[in-house]
C-alpha positions in Angstrom: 0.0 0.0 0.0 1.3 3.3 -0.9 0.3 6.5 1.4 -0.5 9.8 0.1 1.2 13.2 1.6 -1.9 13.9 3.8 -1.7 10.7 5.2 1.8 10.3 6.6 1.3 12.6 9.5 -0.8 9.7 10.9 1.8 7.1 10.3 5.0 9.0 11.3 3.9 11.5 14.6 5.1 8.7 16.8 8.3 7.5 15.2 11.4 7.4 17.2 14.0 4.6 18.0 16.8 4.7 20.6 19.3 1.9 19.7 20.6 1.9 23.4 17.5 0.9 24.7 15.8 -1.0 21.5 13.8 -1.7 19.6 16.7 -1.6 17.4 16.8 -5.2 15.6 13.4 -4.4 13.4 15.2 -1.3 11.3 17.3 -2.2 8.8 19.0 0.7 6.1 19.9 0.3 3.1 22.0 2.0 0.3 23.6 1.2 -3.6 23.6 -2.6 -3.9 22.9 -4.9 -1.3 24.6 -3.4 1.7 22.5 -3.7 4.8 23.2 -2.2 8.4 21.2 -1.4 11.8 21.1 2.0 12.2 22.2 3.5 16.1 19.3 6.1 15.4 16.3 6.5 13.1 13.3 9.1 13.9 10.7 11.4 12.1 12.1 15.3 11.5 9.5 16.6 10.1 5.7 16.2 8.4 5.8 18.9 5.9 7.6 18.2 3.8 7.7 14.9 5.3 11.8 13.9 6.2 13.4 11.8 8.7 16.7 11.1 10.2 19.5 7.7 10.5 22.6 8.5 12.7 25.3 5.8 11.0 28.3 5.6 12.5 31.4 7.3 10.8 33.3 4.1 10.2 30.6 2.4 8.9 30.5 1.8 5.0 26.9 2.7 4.4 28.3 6.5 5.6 30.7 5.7 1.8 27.6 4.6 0.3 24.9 7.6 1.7 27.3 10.1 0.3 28.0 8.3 -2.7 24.4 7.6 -3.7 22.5 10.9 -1.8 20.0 8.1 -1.1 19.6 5.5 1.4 16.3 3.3 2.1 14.5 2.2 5.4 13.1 -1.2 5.8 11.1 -1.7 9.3 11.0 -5.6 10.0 8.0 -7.7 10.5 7.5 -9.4 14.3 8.0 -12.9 11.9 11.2 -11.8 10.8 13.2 -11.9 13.7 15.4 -14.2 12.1 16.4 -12.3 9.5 17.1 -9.6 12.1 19.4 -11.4 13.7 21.1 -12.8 10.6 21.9 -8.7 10.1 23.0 -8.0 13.4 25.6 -11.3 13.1 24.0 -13.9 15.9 23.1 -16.0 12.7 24.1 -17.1 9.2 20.5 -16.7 7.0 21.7 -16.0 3.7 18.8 -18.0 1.8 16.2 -15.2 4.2 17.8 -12.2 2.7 16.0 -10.9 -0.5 15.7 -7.2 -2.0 12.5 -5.1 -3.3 13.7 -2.3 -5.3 11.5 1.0 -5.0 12.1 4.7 -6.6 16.1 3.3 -6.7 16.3 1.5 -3.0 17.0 -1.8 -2.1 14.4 -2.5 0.7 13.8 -5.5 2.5 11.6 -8.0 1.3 8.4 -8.9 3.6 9.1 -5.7 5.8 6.4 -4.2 7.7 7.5 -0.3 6.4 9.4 0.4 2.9 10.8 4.0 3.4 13.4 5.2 -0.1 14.9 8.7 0.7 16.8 11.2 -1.1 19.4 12.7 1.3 18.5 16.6 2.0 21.3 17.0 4.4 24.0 15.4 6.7 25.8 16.5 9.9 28.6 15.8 11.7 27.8 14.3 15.4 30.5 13.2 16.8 31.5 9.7 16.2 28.4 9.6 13.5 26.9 11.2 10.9 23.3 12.4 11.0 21.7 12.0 7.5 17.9 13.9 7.0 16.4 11.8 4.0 12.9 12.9 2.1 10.4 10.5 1.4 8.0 10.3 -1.5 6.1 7.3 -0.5 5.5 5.0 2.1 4.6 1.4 1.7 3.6 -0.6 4.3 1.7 -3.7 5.4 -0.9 -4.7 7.9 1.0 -6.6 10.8 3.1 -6.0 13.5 6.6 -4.7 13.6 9.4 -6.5 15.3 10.6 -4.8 18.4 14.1 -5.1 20.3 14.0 -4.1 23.5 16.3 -4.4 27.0 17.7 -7.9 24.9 14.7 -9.8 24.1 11.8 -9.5 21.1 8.8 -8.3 22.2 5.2 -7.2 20.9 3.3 -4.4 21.2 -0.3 -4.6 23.1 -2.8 -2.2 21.5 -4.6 0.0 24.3 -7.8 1.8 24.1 -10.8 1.5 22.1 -9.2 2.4 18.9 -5.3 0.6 19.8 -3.8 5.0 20.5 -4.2 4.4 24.6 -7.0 7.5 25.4 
């Protein structure tokens, strides 16, 4: 399913991961090729025009490959893709799990919950990392349930309220 621009304020108002607490195993960039990393930050900048941010680290490659290609996607796993997670974060060898759909020139994960392709806008120097603002186009996404990474474990979410936003 592909959103329209009036609809990703819905999607993308809560958006915000912190790698040093999780979930951090379900979010997977991607850049030229087939070049896959866990990025240490990913969150929503802005709604209009609609832009978010990865921190990569400088002596990562994808940093090489960002620059190179002013483009980088964002894949946000599915909770039944946990091993594919963890064949990315090096617990487990899953070659035969790892497949690529290409969209507006990104390599995004096959089955993942969110398919994010951005066109760089800016990046900053941050220390040890870079901090790379993308623009989005489109969102796809699927019905289902994202894999979370939290305090060491997998977890799910629990919808709360009447209709799953907690008030």
């Amino acid at each position: 399913m592909t959103l329209g621009h009036h609809t990703h304020q819905k999607v993308w108002a809560g958006v915000g991961f912190d790698h040093r607490r999780g979930p951090d195993h379900g979010l997977r960039i991607t850049a030229d090729g087939a070049d896959v990393q866990i990025a240490d930050r990913f969150t929503s900048v802005s709604l209009d025009p609609p832009l978010v941010l990865v921190s990569i680290a400088n002596r990562a490659k994808m940093n090489a490959k960002i620059a190179d290609t002013g483009r980088y996607g964002v894949s946000i796993l599915a909770s039944d893709q946990a091993p594919l997670s963890l064949h990315f974060a090096g617990a487990a060898s899953e070659p035969d799990l790892v497949r690529f759909t290409w969209r507006r020139g990104v390599p995004l994960l096959d089955g993942a919950l969110v398919h994010l392709p951005c066109t760089v806008t800016d990046s900053h120097p941050a220390g040890d990392h870079t901090l790379h603002v993308g623009r989005f186009e489109e969102l796809w996404f699927d019905d289902g349930h994202p894999l979370l990474f939290y305090t060491g474990s997998f977890r799910a979410l629990e919808l709360q309220g009447e209709h799953g936003w907690g008030f």
